[in-house]
C-alpha positions as a Markdown table, in Angstrom:
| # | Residue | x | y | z |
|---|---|---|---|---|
| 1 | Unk | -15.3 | 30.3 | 61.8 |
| 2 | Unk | -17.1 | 32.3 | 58.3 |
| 3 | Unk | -15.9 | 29.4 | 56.6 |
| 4 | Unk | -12.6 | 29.8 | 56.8 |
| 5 | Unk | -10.8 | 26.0 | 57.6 |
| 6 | Unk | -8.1 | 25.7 | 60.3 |
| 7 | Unk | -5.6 | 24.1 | 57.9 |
| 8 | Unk | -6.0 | 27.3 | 55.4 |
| 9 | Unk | -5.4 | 29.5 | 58.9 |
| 10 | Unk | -2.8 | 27.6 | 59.7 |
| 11 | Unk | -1.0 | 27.4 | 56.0 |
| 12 | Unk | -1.3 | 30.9 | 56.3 |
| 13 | Unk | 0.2 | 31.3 | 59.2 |
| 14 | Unk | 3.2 | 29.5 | 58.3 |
| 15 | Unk | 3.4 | 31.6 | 55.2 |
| 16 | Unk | 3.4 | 34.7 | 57.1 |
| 17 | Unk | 6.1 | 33.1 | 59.2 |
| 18 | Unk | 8.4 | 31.8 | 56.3 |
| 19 | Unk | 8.0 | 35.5 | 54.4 |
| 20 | Unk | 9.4 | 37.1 | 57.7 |
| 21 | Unk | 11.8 | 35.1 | 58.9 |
| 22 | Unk | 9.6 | 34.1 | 61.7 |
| 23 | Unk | 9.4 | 38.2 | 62.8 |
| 24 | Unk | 13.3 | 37.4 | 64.0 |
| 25 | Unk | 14.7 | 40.9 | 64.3 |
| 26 | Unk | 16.9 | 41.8 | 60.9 |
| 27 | Unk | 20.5 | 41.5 | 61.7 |
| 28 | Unk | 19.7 | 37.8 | 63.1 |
| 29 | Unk | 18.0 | 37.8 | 59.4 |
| 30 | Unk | 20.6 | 39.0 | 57.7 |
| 31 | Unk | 23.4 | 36.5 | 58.8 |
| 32 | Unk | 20.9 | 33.5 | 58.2 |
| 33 | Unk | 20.3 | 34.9 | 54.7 |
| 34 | Unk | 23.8 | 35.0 | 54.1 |
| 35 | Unk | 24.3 | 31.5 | 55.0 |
| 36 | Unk | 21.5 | 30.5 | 53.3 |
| 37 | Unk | 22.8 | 31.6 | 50.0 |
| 38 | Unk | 26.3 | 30.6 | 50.8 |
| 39 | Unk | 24.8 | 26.8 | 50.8 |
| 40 | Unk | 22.0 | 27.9 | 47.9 |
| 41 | Unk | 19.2 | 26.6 | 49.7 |
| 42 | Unk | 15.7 | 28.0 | 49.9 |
| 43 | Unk | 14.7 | 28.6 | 53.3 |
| 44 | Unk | 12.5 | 25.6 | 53.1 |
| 45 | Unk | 15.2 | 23.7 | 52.2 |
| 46 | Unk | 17.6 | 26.0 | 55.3 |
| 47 | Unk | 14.7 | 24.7 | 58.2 |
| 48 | Unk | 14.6 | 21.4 | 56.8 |
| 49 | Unk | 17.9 | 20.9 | 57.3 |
| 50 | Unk | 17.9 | 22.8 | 60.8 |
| 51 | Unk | 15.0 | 20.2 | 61.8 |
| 52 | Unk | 17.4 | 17.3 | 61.0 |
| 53 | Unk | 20.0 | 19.0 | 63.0 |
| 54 | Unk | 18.8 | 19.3 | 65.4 |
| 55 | Unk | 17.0 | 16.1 | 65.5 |
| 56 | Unk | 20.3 | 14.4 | 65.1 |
| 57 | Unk | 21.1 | 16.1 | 68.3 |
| 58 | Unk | 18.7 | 14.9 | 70.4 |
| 59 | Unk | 18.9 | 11.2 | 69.3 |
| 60 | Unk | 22.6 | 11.9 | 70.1 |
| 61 | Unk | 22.4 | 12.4 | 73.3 |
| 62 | Unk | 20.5 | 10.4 | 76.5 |
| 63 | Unk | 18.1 | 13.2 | 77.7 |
| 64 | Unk | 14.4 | 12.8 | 79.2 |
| 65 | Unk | 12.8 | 14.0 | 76.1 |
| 66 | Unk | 14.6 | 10.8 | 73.8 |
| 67 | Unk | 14.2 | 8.8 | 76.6 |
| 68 | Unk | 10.3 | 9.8 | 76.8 |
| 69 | Unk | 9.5 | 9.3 | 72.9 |
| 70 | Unk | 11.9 | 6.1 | 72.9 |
| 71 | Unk | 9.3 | 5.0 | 75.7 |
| 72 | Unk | 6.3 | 6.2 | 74.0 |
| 73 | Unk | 7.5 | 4.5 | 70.3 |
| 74 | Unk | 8.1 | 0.6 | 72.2 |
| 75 | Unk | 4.6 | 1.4 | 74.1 |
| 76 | Unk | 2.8 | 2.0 | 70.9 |
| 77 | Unk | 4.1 | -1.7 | 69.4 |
C-alpha cells in the first residue's frame, strides 16, 4: 500500500476518531465533555474508564457473550 503500514493507518485512524469525538453529533459531545472535565480526565483516560465499565458489566452478568469467552479462556488452558 505506497509504503504506508497498517498499524500507522490504523493509529491514524484512531487519532482522527479521538480528535472528533468518534464523529458523534455535538450536543452528545458537549455533555460528554462536560463530564469529562467535571472528573478532570482526558478522554483517554474518559474511554478507559468507559471500557472498564462496561467490562465490569458484562462479567456481572450471565449472558452468551461471558459465557462464550469464559468457554474460550478454560479451552485455551
Amino acid at each position: 500500500m505506497l509504503g504506508v503500514s497498517y498499524n500507522a493507518e490504523a493509529v491514524r485512524e484512531v487519532l482522527v476518531q479521538l480528535r472528533t469525538c468518534f464523529r458523534l453529533p455535538r450536543s452528545v459531545v458537549d455533555v460528554l465533555e462536560a463530564e469529562m472535565k467535571a472528573k478532570k480526565v482526558n478522554i483517554l483516560g474518559y474511554v478507559q474508564e468507559l471500557l472498564l465499565r462496561r467490562y465490569e458489566a458484562i462479567r456481572e452478568r450471565p449472558s452468551s457473550t461471558a459465557q462464550a469467552l469464559a468457554g474460550r479462556r478454560q479451552r485455551s488452558r
